[in-house]
N, C-alpha and C positions, 0 to 999 in steps of 0.2 A: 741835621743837628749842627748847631755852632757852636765851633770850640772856644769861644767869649761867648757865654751869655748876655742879651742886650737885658743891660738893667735901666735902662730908659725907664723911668715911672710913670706907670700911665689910671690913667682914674677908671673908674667900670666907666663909664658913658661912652668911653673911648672905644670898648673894646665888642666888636660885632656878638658875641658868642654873649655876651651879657645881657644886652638888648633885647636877641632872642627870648634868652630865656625870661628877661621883665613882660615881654609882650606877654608868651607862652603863659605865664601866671597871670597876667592882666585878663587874656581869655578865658582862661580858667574860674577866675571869680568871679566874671560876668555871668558866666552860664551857670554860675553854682545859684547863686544871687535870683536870677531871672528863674531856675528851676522852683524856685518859693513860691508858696501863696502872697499875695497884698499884705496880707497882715506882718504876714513875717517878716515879708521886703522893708514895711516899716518902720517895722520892731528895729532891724540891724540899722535902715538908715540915721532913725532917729537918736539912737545913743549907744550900743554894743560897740559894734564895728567900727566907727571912726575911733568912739572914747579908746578901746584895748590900742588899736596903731598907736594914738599918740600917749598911750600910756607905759609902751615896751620901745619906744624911740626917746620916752625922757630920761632914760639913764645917763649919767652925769659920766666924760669923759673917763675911760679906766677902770671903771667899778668891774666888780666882780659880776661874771655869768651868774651865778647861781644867785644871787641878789634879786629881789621882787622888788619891783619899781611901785611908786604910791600910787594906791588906787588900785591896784591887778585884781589882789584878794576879794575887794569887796565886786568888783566888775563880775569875775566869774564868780560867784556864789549867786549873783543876780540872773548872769548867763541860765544855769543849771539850775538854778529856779526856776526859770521860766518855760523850760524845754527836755528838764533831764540831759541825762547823761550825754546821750545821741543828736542833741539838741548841742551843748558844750562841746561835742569833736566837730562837729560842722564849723562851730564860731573862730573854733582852731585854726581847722583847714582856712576858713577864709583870713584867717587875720595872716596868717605866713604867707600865702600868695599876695594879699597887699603889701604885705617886708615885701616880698621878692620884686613885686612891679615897679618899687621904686630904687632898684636898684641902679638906673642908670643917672641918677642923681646923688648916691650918697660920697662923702667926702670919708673916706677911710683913715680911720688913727693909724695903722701900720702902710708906709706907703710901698706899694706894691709894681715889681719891674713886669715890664714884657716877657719877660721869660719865664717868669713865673705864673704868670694868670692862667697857662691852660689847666695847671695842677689845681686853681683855686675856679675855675669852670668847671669842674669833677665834680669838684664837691658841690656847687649849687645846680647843676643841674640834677646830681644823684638825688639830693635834697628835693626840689622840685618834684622827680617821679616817687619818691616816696611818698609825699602827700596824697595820692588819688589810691593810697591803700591803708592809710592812717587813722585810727581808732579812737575811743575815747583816749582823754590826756586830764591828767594836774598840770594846772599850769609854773605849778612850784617844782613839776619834776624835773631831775637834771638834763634829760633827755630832751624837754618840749625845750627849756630856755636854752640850753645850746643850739636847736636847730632856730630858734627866734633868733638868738645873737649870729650865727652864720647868716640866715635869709638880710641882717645888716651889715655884714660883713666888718663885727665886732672881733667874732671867732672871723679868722682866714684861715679855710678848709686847705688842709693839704697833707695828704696821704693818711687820711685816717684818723688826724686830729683837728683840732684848731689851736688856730694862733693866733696869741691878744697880747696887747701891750700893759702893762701895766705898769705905775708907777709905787717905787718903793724905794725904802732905804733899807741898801741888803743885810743891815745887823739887825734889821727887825728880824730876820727870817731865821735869824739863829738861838732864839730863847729855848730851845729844846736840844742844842746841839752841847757836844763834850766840847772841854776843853780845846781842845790840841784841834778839833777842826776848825771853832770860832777860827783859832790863831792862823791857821791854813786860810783860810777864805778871807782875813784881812789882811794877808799877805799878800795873797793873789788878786786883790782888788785896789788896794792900796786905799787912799783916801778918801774914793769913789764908794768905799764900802758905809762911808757916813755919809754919804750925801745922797740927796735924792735920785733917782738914776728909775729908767725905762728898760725891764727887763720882757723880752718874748718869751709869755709866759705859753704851756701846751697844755690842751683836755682831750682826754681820747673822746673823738666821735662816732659818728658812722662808717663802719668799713674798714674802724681800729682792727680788729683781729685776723681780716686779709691783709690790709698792710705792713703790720708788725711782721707779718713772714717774709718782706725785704730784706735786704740787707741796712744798716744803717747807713753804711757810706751811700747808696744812692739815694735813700731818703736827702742823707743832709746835705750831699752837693748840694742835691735841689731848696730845701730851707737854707742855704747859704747865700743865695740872691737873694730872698727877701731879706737876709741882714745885711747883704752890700748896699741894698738899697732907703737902709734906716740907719745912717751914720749915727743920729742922737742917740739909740741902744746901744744900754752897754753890754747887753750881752742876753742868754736865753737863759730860763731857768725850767729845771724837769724836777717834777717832784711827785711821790707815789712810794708804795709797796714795793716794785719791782727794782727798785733802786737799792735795795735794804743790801749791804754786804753777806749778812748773815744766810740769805742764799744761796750761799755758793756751796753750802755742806744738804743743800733741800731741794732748791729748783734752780743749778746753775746756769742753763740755758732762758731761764728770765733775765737772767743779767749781762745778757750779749749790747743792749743798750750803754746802763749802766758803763762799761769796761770802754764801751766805745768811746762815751763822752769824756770820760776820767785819760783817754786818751788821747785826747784833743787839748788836753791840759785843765781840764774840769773838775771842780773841788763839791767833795759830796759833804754832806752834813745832817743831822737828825730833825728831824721836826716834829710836833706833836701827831700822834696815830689817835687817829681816833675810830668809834667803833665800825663808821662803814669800811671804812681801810683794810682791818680785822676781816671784815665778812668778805671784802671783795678778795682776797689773797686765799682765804680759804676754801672759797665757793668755788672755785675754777682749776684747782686739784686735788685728787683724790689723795696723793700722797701728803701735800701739805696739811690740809685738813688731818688725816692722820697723826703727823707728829705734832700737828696742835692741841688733837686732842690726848696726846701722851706726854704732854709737856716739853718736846726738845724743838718746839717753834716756838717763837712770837713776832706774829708781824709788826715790821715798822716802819715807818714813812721815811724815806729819807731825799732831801732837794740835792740837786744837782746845778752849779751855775758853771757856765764859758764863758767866755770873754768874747763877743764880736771877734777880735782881732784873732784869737788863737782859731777860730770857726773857719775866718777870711785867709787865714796863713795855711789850714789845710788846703781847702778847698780851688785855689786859684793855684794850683801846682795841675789840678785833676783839669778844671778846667781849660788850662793851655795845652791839657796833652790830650783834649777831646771827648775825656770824660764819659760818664754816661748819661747827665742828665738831657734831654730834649729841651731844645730852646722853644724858643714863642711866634 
């Protein structure tokens, strides 16, 4: 381990462990491919398989994961026309191993240190084995397009979530919020709070609920390279259910996060809840569920933003004194 992290920026093409695994999926599709009848081989050459690649690669710089790019919808209803169900998880599988083979080519929005890529190697290779046990899929579920946004390394995997850049103006993110935090969060942001600004945005992934049993300090030493390494962000934003203050009398131990960021100098604020929000807060305990259905809950969404600089003002104390995260 080195007590500086090297934030050298290096591109996937650079880095051996990427390559691997572009080939590893390039093998992969070939054999899947070549296991077809003539017809089928056809079928995909001729318009499935290339059109969906460059149909889930047109996304327009920043756009939202969960966004359907033009043409998906009517491609797979074509797909699962033509082959059913079992028919559309094949077209799946192969379309995510063609993301993954060209991975030693893609030009990444968030730019990414040495030190950081083996946590973001994790995650594409976890991704990788999980495809040769992958089922039917929608392609509008949250699940498929975050593992297409990772296989381009839109999402950057690390520790359980992904990280994407997105551009916004942070008083957009406050139409749901009181008073008195608008006025917190334009104090803490100053200027920058009206102007357009690149915030590291998080979506839980694959392997979210092992790695939430970290601690937060050694998650974010490690998400603190990737922000040394993206001067132009102005900072991360966390936003969800588990951020809700009102936890603290229901499920306090969800908001071991929460308490973290808020002390790193992090200004929370309200956002609209809406009803997956609701379902996901209640579905995963039994006691919450309970006092929602006795009326002394209501879940609520609340964002989280840092500041780069208050992240970097932690974290480069820990990393001179050796820290814990593993370098590259």
């Amino acid at each position: 381990m080195h007590a500086t992290p090297d934030l050298r920026v290096q591109l996937p093409g650079e880095r051996p462990a990427v390559r691997e695994i572009a080939s590893e999926a390039g093998s992969r599709l070939q054999k899947l491919v070549l296991g077809l009848g003539p017809l089928e081989r056809t079928y995909l050459e001729r318009t499935p398989l290339a059109a969906a690649v460059a149909a889930f690669e047109g996304f327009p710089p920043f756009s939202d994961y969960w966004t359907m790019a033009p043409g998906v919808r009517a491609l797979e209803n074509e797909v699962e026309a033509h082959g059913g169900a079992a028919w559309k998880a094949l077209v799946s599988r192969l379309v995510l191993y063609a993301m993954l083979e060209r991975l030693p080519s893609r030009r990444t929005e968030l730019h990414i240190p040495a030190a950081f890529w083996p946590e973001v190697e994790r995650g594409l290779a976890g991704l990788l084995d999980a495809l040769g046990d992958s089922g039917a899929v929608d392609w509008s579920a949250d699940a498929f397009l975050k593992d297409m946004s990772v296989a381009q390394l839109r999402l950057v995997p690390c520790h359980g979530v992904g990280k994407q850049a997105v551009r916004v103006r942070p008083w957009r993110l406050l139409g749901y919020s009181q008073r008195r935090e608008r006025l917190s969060v334009i104090k803490y942001l100053g200027a920058r709070c009206f102007q357009p600004a690149i915030l590291v945005d998080s979506h839980a992934w694959q392997g979210f609920g092992r790695a939430n049993q970290q601690s937060p300090e050694d998650i974010y030493e490690s998400f603190a390279q990737l922000m040394a390494a993206n001067p132009r962000s102005l900072g991360s934003l966390h936003t969800g259910w588990p951020h809700d203050p009102k936890l603290k009398g229901v499920s306090p131990h969800v908001l071991r996060l929460a308490e973290f960021l808020i002390g790193l100098g992090g200004r929370r604020f309200h956002m609209q809840t809406k009803r997956y929000a609701v379902l996901q807060a209640i579905s995963t305990s039994a006691t919450r569920r309970q006092r929602y259905e006795d009326g002394t809950y209501q879940p609520a969404v609340c964002g989280i933003i840092v500041k780069r600089t208050d992240l970097l003002r932690w974290a480069r104390p820990r990393w001179a004194a050796g820290g814990s995260t593993s370098g590259g």
